[in-house]
ZADO-1210 file (C-alpha; in nm, 4 decimals, padded with zeros to 6 digits):
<atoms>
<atom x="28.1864" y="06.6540" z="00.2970" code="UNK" pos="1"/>
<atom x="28.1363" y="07.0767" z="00.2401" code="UNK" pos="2"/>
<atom x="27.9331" y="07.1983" z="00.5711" code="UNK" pos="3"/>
<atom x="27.7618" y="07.5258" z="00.6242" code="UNK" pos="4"/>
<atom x="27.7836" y="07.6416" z="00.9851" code="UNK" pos="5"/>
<atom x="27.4677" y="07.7866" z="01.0302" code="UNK" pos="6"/>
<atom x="27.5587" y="07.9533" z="01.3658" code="UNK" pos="7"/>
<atom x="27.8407" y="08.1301" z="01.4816" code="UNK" pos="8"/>
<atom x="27.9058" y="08.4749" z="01.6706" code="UNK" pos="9"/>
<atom x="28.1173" y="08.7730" z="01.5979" code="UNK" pos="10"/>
<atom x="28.2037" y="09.0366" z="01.8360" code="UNK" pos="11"/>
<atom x="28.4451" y="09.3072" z="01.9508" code="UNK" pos="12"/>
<atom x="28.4737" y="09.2737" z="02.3432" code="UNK" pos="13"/>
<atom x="28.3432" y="09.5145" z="02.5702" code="UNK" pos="14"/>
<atom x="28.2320" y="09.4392" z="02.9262" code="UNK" pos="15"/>
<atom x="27.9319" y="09.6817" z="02.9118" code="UNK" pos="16"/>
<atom x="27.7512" y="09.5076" z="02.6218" code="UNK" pos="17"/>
<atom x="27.8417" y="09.1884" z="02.7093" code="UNK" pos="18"/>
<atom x="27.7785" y="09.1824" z="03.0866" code="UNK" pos="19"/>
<atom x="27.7150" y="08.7883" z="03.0635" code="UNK" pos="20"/>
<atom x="28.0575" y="08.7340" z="02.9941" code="UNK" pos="21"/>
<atom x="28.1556" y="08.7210" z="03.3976" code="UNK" pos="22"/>
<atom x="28.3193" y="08.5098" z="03.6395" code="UNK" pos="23"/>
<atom x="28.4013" y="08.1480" z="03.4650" code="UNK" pos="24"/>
<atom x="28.3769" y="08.2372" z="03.0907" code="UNK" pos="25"/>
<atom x="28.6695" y="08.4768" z="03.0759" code="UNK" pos="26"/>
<atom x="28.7760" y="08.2584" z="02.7845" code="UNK" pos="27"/>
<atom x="28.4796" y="08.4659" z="02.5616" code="UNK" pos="28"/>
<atom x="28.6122" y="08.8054" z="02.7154" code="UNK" pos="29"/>
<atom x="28.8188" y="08.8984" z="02.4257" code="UNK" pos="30"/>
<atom x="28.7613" y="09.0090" z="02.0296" code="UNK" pos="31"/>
<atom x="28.6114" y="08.7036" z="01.7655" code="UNK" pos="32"/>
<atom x="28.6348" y="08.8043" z="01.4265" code="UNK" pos="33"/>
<atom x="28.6037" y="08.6442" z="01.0791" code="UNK" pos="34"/>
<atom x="28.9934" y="08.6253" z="01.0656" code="UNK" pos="35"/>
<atom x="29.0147" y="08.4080" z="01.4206" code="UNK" pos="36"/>
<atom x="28.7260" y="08.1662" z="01.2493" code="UNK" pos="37"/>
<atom x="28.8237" y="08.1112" z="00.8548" code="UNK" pos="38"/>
<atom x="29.1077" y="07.8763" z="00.9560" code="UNK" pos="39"/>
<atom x="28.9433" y="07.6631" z="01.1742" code="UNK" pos="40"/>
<atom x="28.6124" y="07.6433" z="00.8934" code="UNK" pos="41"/>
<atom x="28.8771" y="07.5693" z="00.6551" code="UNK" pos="42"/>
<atom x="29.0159" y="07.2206" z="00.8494" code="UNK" pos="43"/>
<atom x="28.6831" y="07.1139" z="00.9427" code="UNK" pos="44"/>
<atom x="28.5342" y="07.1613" z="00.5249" code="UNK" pos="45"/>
<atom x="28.2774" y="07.4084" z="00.6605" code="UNK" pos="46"/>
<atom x="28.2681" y="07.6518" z="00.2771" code="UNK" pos="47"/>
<atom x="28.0292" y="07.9417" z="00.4622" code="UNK" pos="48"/>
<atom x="27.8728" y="08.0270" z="00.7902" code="UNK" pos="49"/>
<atom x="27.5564" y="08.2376" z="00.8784" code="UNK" pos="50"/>
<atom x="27.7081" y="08.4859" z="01.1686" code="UNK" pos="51"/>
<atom x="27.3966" y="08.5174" z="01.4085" code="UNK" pos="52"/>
<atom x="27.3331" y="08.8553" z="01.6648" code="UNK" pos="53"/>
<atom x="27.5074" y="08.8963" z="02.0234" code="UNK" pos="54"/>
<atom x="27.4104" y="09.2080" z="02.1001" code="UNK" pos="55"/>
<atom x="27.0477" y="09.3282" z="02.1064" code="UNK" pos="56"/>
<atom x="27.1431" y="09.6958" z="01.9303" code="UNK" pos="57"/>
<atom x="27.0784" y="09.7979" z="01.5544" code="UNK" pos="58"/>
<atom x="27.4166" y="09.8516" z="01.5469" code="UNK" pos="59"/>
<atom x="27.5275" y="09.4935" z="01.5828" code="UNK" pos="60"/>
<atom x="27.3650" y="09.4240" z="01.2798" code="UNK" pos="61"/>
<atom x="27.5262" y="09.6751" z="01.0867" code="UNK" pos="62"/>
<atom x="27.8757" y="09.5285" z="01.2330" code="UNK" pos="63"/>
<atom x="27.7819" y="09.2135" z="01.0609" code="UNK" pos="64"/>
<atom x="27.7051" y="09.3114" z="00.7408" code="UNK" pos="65"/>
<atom x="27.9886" y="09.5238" z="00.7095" code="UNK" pos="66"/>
<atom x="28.1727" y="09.1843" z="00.7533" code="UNK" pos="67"/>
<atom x="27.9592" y="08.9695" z="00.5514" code="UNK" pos="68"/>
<atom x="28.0342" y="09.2689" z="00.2585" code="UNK" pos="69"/>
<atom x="28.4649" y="09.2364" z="00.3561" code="UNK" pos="70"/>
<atom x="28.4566" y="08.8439" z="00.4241" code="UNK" pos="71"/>
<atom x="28.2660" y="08.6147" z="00.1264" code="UNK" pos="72"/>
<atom x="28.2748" y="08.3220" z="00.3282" code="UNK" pos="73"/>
<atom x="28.0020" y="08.4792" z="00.5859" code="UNK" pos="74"/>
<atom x="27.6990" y="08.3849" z="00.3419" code="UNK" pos="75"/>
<atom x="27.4471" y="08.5105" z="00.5306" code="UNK" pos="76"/>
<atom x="27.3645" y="08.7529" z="00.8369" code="UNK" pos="77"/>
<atom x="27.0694" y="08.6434" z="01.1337" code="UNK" pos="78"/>
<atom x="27.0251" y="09.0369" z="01.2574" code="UNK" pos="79"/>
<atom x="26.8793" y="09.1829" z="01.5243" code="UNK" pos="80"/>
<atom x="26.5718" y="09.4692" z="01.5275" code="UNK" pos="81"/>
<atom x="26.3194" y="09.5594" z="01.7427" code="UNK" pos="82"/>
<atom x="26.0193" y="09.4444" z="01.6523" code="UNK" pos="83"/>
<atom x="25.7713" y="09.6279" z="01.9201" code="UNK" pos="84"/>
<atom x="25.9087" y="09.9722" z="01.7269" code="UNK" pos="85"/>
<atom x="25.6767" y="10.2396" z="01.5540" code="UNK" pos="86"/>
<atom x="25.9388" y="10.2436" z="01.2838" code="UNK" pos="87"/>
<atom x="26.0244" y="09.8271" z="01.1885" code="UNK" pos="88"/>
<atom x="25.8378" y="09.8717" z="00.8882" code="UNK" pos="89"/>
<atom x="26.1190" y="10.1821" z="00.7915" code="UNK" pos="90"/>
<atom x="26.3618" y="09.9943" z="00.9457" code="UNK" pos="91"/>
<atom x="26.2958" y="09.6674" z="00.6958" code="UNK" pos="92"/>
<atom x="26.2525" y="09.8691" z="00.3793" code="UNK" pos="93"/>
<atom x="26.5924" y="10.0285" z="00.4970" code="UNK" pos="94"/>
<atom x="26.7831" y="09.6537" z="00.5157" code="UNK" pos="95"/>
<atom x="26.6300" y="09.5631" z="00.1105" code="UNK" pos="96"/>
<atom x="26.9579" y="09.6404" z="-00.0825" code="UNK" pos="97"/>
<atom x="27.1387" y="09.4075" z="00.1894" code="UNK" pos="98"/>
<atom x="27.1133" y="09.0521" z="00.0323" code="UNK" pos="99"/>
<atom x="27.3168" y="08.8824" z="00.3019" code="UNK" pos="100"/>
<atom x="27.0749" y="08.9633" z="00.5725" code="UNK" pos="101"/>
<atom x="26.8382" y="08.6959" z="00.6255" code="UNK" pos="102"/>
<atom x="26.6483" y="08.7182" z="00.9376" code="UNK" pos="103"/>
<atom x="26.6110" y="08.8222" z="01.2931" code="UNK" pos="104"/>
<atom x="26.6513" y="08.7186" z="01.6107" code="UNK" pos="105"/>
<atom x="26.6077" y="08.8373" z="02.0122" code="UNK" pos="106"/>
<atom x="26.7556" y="08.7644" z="02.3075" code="UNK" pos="107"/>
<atom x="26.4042" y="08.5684" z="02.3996" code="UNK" pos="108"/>
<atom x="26.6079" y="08.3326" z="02.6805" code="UNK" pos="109"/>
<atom x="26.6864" y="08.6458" z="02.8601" code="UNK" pos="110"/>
<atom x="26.2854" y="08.7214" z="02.8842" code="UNK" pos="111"/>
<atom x="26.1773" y="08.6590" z="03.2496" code="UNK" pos="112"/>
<atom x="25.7964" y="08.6242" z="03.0945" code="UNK" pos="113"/>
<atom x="25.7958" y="08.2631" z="02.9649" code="UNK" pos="114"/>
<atom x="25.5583" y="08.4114" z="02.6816" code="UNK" pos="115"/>
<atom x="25.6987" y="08.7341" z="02.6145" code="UNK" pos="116"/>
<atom x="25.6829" y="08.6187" z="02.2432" code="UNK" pos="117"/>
<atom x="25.3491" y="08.6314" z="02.2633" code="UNK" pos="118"/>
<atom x="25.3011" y="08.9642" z="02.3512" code="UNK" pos="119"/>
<atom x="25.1155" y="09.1455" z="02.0585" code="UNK" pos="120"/>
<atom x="25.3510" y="09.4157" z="01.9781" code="UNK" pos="121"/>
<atom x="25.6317" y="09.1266" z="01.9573" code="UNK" pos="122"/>
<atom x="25.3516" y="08.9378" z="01.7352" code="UNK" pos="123"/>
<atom x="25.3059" y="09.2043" z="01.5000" code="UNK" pos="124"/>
<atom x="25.6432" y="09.2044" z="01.4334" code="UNK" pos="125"/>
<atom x="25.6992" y="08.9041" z="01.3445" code="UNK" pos="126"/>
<atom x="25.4138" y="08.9245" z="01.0987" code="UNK" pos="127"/>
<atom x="25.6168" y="09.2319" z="00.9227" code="UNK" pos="128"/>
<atom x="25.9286" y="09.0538" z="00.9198" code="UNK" pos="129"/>
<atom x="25.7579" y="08.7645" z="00.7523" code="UNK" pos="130"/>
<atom x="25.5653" y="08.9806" z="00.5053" code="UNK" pos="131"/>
<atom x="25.9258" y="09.1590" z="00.4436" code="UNK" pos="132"/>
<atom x="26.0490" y="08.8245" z="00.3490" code="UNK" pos="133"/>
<atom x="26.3181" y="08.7392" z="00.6621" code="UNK" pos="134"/>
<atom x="26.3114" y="08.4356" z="00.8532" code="UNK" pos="135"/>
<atom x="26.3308" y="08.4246" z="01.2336" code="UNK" pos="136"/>
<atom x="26.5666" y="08.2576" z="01.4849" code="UNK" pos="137"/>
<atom x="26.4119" y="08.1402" z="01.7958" code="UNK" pos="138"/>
<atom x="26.6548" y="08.1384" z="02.0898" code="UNK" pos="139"/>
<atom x="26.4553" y="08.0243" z="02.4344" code="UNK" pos="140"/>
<atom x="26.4291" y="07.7658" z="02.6920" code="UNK" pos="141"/>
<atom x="26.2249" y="07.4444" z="02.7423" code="UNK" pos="142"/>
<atom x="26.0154" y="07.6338" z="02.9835" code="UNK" pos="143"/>
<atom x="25.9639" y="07.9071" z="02.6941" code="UNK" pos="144"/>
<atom x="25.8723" y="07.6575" z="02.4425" code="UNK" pos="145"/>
<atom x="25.4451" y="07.6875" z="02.4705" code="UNK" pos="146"/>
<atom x="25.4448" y="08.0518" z="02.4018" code="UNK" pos="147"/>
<atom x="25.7109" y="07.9367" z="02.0931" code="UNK" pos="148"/>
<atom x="25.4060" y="07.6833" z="01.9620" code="UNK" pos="149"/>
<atom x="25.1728" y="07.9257" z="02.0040" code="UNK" pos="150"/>
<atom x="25.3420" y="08.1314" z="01.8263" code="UNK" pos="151"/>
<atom x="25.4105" y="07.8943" z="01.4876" code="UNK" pos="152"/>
<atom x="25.0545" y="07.8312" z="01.5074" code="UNK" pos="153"/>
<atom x="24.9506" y="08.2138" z="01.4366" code="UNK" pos="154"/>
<atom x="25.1998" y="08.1944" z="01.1083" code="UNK" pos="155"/>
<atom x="25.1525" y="07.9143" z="00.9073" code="UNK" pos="156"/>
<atom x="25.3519" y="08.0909" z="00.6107" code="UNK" pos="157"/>
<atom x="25.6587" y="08.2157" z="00.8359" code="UNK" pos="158"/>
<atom x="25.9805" y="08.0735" z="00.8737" code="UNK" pos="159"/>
<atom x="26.1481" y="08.0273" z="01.2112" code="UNK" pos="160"/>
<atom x="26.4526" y="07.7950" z="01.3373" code="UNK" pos="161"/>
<atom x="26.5003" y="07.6741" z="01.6659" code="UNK" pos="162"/>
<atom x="26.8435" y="07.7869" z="01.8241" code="UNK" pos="163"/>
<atom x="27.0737" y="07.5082" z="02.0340" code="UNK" pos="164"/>
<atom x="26.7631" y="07.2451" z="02.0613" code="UNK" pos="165"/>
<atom x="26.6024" y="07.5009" z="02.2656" code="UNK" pos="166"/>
<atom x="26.8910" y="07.4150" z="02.5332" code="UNK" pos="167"/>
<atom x="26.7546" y="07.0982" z="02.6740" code="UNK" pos="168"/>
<atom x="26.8915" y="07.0054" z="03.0565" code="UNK" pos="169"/>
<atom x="27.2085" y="06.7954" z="02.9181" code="UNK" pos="170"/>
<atom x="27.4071" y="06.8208" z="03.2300" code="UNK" pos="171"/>
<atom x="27.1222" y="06.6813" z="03.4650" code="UNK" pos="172"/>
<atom x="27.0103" y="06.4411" z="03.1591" code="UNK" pos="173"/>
<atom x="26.6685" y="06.5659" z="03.2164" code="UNK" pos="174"/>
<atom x="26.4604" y="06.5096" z="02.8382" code="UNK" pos="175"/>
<atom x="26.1353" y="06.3866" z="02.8819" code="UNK" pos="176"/>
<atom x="25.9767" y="06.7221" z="02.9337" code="UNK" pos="177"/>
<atom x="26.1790" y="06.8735" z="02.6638" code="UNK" pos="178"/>
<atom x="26.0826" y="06.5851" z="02.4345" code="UNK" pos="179"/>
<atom x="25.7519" y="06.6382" z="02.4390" code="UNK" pos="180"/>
<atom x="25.7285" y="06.9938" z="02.3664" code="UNK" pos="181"/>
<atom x="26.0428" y="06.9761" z="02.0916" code="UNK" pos="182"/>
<atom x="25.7744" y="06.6669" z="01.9278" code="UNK" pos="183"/>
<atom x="25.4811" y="06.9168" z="01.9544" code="UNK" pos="184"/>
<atom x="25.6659" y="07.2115" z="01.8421" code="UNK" pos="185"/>
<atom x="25.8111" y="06.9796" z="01.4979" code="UNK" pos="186"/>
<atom x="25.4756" y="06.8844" z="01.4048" code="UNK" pos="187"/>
<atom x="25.4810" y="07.2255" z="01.2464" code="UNK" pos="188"/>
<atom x="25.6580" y="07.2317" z="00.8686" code="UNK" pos="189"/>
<atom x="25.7771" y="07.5668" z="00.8944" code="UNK" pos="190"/>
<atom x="25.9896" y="07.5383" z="01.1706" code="UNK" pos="191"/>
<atom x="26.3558" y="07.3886" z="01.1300" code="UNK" pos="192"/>
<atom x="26.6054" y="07.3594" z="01.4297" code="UNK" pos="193"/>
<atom x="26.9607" y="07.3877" z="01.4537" code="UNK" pos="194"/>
<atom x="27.1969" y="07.1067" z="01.5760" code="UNK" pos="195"/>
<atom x="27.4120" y="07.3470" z="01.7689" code="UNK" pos="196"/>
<atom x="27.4877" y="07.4678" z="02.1306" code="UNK" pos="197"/>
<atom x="27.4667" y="07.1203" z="02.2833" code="UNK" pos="198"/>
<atom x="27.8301" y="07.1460" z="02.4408" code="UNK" pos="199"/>
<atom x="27.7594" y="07.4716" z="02.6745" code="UNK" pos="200"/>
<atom x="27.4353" y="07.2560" z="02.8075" code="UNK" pos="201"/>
<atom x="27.6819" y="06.9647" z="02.9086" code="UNK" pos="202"/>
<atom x="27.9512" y="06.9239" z="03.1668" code="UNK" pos="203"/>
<atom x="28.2069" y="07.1519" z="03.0298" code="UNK" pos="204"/>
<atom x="28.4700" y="06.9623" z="03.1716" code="UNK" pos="205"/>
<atom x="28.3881" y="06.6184" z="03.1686" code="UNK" pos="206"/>
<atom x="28.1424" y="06.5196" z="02.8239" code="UNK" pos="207"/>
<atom x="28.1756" y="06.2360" z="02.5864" code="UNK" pos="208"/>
<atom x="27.9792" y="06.2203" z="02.2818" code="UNK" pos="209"/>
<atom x="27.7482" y="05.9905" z="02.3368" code="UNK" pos="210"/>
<atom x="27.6239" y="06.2264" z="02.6288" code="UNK" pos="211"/>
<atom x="27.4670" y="06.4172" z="02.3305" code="UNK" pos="212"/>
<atom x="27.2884" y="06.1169" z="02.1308" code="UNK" pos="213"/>
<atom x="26.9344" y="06.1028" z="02.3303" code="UNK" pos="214"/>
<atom x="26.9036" y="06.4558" z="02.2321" code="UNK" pos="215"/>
<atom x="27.0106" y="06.3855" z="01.8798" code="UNK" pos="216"/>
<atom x="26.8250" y="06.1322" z="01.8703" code="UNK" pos="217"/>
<atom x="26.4842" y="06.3506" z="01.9790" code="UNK" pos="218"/>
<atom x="26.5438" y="06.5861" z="01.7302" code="UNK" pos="219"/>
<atom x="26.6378" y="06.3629" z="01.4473" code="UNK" pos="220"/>
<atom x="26.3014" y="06.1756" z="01.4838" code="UNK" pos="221"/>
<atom x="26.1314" y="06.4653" z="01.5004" code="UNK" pos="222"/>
<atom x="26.2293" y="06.7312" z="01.2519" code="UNK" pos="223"/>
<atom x="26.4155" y="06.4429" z="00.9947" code="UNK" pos="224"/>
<atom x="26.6801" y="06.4947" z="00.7668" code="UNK" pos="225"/>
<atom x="26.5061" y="06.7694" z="00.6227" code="UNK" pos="226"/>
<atom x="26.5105" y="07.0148" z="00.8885" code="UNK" pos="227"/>
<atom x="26.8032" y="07.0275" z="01.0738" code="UNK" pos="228"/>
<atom x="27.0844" y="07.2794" z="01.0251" code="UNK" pos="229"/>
<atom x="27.4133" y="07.2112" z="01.1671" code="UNK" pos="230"/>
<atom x="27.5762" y="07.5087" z="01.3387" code="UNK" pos="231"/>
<atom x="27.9012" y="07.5243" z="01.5481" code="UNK" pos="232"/>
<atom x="27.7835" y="07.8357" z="01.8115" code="UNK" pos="233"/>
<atom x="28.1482" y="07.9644" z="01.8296" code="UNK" pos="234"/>
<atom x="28.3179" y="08.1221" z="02.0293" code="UNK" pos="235"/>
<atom x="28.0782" y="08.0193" z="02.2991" code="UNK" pos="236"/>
<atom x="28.1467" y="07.6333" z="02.2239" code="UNK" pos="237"/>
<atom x="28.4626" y="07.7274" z="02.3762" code="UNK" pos="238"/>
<atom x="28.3245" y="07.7388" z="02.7069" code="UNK" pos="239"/>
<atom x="28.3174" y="07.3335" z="02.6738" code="UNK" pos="240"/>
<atom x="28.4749" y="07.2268" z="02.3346" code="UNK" pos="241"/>
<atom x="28.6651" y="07.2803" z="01.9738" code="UNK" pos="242"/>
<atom x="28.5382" y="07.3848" z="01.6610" code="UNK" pos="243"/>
<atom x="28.6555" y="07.0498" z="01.5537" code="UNK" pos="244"/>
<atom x="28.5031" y="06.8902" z="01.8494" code="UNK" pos="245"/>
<atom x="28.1453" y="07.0229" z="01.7926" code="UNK" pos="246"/>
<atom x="28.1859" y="06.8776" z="01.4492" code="UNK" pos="247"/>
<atom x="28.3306" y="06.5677" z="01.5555" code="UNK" pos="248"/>
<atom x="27.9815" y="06.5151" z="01.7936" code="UNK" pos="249"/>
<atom x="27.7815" y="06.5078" z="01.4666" code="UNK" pos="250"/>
<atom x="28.0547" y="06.3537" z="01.2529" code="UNK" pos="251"/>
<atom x="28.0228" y="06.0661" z="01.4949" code="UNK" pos="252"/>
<atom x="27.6504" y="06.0736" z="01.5168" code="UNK" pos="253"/>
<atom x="27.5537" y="06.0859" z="01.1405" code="UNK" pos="254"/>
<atom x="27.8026" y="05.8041" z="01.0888" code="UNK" pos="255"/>
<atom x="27.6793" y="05.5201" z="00.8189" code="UNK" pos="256"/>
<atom x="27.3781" y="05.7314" z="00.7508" code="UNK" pos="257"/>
<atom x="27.3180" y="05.7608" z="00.3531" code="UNK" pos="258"/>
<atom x="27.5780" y="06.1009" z="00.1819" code="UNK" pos="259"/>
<atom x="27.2451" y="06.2610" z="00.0656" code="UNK" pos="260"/>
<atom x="27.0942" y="06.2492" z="00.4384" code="UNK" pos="261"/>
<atom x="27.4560" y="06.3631" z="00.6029" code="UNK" pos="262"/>
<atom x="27.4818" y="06.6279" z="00.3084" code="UNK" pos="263"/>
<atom x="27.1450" y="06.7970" z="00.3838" code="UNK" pos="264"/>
<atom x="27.1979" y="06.8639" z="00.7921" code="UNK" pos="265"/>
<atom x="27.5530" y="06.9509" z="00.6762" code="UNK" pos="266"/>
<atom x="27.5189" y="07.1857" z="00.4247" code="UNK" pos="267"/>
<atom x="27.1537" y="07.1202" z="00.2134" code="UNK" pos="268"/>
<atom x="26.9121" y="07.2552" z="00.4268" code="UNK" pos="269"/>
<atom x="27.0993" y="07.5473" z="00.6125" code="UNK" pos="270"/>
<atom x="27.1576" y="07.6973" z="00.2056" code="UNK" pos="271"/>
<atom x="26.8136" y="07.6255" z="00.1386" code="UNK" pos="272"/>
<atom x="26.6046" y="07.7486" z="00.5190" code="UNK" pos="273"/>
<atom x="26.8502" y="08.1043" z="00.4994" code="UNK" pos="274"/>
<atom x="26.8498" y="08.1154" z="00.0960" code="UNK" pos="275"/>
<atom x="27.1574" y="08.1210" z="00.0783" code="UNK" pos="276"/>
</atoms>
């Protein structure tokens, strides 16, 4: 079955801009570029990713368009901008003749305010990005997840996706909390969430699949087959597991379920949520 990986990373390695990359994840401290990924999209059937921002600078998403332009299977770029600047609405009309850019996204996890995103600068940014046409990636924590409602409430008409399943406590197999904001948060129809990142939130060393299925399972009932994305979050799913292996988790879990409802979380609804 064709997949679209609707979240993977590209970067070229240097320990100032990625200070995160420290002790115990010297694995990521090197270069990941399109040429590293296309074989391993090619033995898994994935046809296209959507490369996604590392690096809160305009200049990372420059780097990723350039590559989007060189490689064909990069469908689609998630970018980053700063949306408290004087000059976002320059900066958007700028990005117009660049098809393959689709939407934004911020470092939000990073954000020692649990609302930060509700700060009204941040706010009237996303409004411009919206009105500009882009969609919005929302990478945060459970504890981050009220201002995130809050947010979807104030734009009905915007389009966001929820990064990694907001990172729910896999290791510690702590869910209820999570569950009830990630059933709050899906009872609003324009936001979609990505079945990705789950690995790095297990025990790197020591998960099976089924460690993953409560989760899946929480997300599935929520959002349904038409709102989940499948993305693979390399190279950081190297921390804990394969390209292959990521798919494998959801190859396992979406067993005996009907081709069209495998085909949309594989492929269906990332082409349709990034317009691809």
């Amino acid at each position: 079955m064709e997949k679209i990986d609707s979240h993977q990373h590209f970067w070229h390695y240097d320990t100032k801009r990625f200070p995160w990359i420290g002790e115990g994840l010297e694995i990521l401290a090197s270069d990941f570029l399109p040429d590293q990924l296309h074989s391993l999209i090619q033995a898994n059937e994935v046809v296209g990713t959507v490369a996604v921002q590392a690096v809160p600078e305009d200049a990372e998403t420059e780097f990723l368009l350039d590559l989007a332009e060189e490689y064909p299977f990069i469908l689609g770029v998630v970018g980053w901008i700063d949306l408290t600047s004087d000059q976002l609405t320059d900066k958007l009309h700028a990005y117009q003749p660049f098809p393959k850019l689709k939407g934004f996204r911020h470092l939000l996890q990073d954000e020692t305010d649990p609302k930060f995103i509700l700060k009204p600068a941040f706010q009237r940014g996303l409004a411009k990005i919206f009105e500009a046409g882009y969609s919005y990636d929302l990478l945060v924590l459970p504890h981050q997840l009220e201002g995130v409602i809050h947010t979807v409430e104030n734009f009905p008409k915007g389009r966001f996706v929820l990064d990694h399943l907001a990172k729910p406590s896999i290791r510690e197999r702590e869910i209820s909390r999570w569950k009830d904001k990630i059933i709050e948060l899906s009872s609003y129809p324009q936001v979609s969430c990505k079945v990705s990142g789950m690995v790095t939130e297990a025990d790197w060393q020591n998960w099976e699949q089924t460690d993953f299925y409560p989760y899946l399972d929480v997300v599935m009932d929520a959002f349904g087959e038409d709102r989940l994305l499948f993305g693979s979050d390399w190279p950081v799913c190297k921390l804990a597991a394969s390209y292959q292996q990521v798919c494998e988790i959801l190859e396992s879990y979406l067993e005996g379920k009907p081709e069209a409802f495998q085909n949309k979380v594989w492929y269906e609804n990332a082409r349709k949520f990034y317009r691809l």
